[in-house]
VEXVEX-82591 format. One line per field, with one value per residue (C-alpha): residue in one letter; x, y, z; chain; residue number from 1. Coordinates in Angstrom, 1 decimal, always signed. Last residue first. Layout:
REM VEXVEX-82591
residu: c(A_...) .
x: c(X_...) .
y: c(Y_...) .
z: c(Z_...) .
chaine: c(A_...) .
num: c(NUM_...) .
END
This chain:
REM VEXVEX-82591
residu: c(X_X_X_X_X_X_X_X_X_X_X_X_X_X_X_X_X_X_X_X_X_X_X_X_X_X_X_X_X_X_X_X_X_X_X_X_X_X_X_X_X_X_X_X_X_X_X_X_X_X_X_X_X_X_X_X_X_X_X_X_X_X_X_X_X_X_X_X_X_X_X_X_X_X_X_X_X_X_X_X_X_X_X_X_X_X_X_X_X_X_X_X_X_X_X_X_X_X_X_X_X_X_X_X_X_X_X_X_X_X_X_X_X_X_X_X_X_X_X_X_X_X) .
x: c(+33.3_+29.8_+26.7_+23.7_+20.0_+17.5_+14.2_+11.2_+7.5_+5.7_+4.3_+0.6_-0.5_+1.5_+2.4_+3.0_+6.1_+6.6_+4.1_+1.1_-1.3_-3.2_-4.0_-0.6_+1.6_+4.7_+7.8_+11.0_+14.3_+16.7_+20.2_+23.2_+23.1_+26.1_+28.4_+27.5_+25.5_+26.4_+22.9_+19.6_+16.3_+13.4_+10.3_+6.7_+4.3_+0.8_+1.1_-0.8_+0.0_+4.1_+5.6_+8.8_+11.8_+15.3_+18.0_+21.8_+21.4_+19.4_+20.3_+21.6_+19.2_+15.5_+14.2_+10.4_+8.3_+5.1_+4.2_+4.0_+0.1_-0.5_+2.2_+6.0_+8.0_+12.1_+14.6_+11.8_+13.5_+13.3_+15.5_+19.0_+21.0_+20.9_+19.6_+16.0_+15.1_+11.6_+10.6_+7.0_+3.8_+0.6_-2.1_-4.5_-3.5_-4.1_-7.4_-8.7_-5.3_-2.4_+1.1_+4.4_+7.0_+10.5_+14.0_+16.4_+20.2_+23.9_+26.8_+29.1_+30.5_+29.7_+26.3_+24.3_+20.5_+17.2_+15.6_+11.8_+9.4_+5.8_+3.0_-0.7_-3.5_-6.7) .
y: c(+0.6_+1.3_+2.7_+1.5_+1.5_+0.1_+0.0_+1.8_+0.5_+2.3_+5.8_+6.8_+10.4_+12.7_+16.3_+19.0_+20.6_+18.9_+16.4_+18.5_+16.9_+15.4_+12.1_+11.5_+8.2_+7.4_+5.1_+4.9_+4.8_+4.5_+6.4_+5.7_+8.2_+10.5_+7.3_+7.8_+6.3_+6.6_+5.7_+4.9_+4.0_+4.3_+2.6_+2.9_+0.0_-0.5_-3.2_-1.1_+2.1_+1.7_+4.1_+5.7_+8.2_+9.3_+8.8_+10.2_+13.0_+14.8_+13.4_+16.4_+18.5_+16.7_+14.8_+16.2_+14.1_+15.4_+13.3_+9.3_+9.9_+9.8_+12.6_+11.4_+12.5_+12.1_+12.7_+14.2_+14.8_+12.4_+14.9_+13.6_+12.4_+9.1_+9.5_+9.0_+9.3_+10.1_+8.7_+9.9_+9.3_+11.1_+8.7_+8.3_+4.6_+3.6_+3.8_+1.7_-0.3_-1.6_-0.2_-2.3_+0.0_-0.9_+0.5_+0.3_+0.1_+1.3_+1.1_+4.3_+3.7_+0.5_-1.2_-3.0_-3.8_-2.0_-3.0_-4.0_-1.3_-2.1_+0.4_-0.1_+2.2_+2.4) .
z: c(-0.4_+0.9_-0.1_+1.9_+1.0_+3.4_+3.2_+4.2_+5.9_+3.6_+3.5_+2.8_+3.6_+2.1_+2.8_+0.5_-0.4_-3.5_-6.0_-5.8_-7.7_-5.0_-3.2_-1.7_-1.8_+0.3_-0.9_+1.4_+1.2_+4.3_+3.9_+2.5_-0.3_+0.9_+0.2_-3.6_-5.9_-9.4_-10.7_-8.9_-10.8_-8.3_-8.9_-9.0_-9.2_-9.8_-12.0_-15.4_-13.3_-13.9_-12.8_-13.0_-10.7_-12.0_-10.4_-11.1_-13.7_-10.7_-7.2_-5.6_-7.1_-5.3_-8.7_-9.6_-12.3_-14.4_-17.1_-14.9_-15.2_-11.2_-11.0_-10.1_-7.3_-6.2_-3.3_-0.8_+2.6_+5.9_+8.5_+9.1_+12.1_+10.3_+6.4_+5.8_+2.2_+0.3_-3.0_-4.7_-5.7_-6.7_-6.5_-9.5_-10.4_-6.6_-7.3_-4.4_-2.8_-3.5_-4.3_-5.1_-4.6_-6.4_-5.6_-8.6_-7.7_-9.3_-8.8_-8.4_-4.6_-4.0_-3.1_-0.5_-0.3_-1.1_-3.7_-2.0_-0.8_+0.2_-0.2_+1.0_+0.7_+2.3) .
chaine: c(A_A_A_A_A_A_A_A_A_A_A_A_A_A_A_A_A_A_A_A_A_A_A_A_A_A_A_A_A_A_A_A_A_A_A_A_A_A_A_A_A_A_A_A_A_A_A_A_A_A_A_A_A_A_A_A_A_A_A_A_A_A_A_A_A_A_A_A_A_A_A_A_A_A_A_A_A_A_A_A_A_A_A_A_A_A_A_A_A_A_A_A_A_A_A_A_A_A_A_A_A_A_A_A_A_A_A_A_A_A_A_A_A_A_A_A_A_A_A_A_A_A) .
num: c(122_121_120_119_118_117_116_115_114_113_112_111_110_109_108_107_106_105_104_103_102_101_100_99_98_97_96_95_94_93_92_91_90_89_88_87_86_85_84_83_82_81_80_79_78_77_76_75_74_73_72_71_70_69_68_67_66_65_64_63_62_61_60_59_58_57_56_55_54_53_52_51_50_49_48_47_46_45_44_43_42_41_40_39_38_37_36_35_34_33_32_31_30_29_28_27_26_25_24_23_22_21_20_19_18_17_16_15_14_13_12_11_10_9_8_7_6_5_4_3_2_1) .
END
């Protein structure tokens, strides 16, 4: 089994800037493909970032490249968000999910945390 908890959420302006952490547990939790998914209201979940178990293969959804970019850290078993020049179109619910597989996009995962909340406001 897997656990993932979120934490970084919390409110920003427009252009600030916030890193979400996931704190994974679990049996080998080091080879677990991992990746960022956002929940926007009236919105469909959608991948905004992926990272292979060995950090050397990442994936950033287009709307967000240049802004975020997505790391790990296997050693504490965490991965985290880095999210630049936020914009009101990023309010949205983040959350962490893990998948055993390579595969970082258009695959499903299997281990999701509870979410939280990021909200861009002025």
């Amino acid at each position: 089994q897997v656990h993932l908890a979120e934490s970084g959420g919390g409110l920003v302006q427009p252009g600030g800037s916030l890193r979400l952490s996931c704190a994974a547990s679990g049996r080998t939790v080091s080879s677990l493909t991992m990746g960022w998914f956002r929940h926007a209201p009236g919105k469909e979940r959608d991948i905004v970032a992926g990272i292979s178990w060995s950090g050397g293969r990442t994936y950033e959804v287009d709307n967000v490249k240049g802004r975020f970019s997505i790391s790990r850290d296997n050693a504490e078993n965490t991965v985290y968000l880095q999210m630049n020049s936020l914009k009101l179109e990023d309010t949205a619910v983040y959350y962490c999910a893990a998948r055993r597989g390579s595969d970082i996009v258009g695959v499903s995962y299997g281990y999701w945390g509870q979410g939280t909340q990021v909200t861009v406001s002025s």
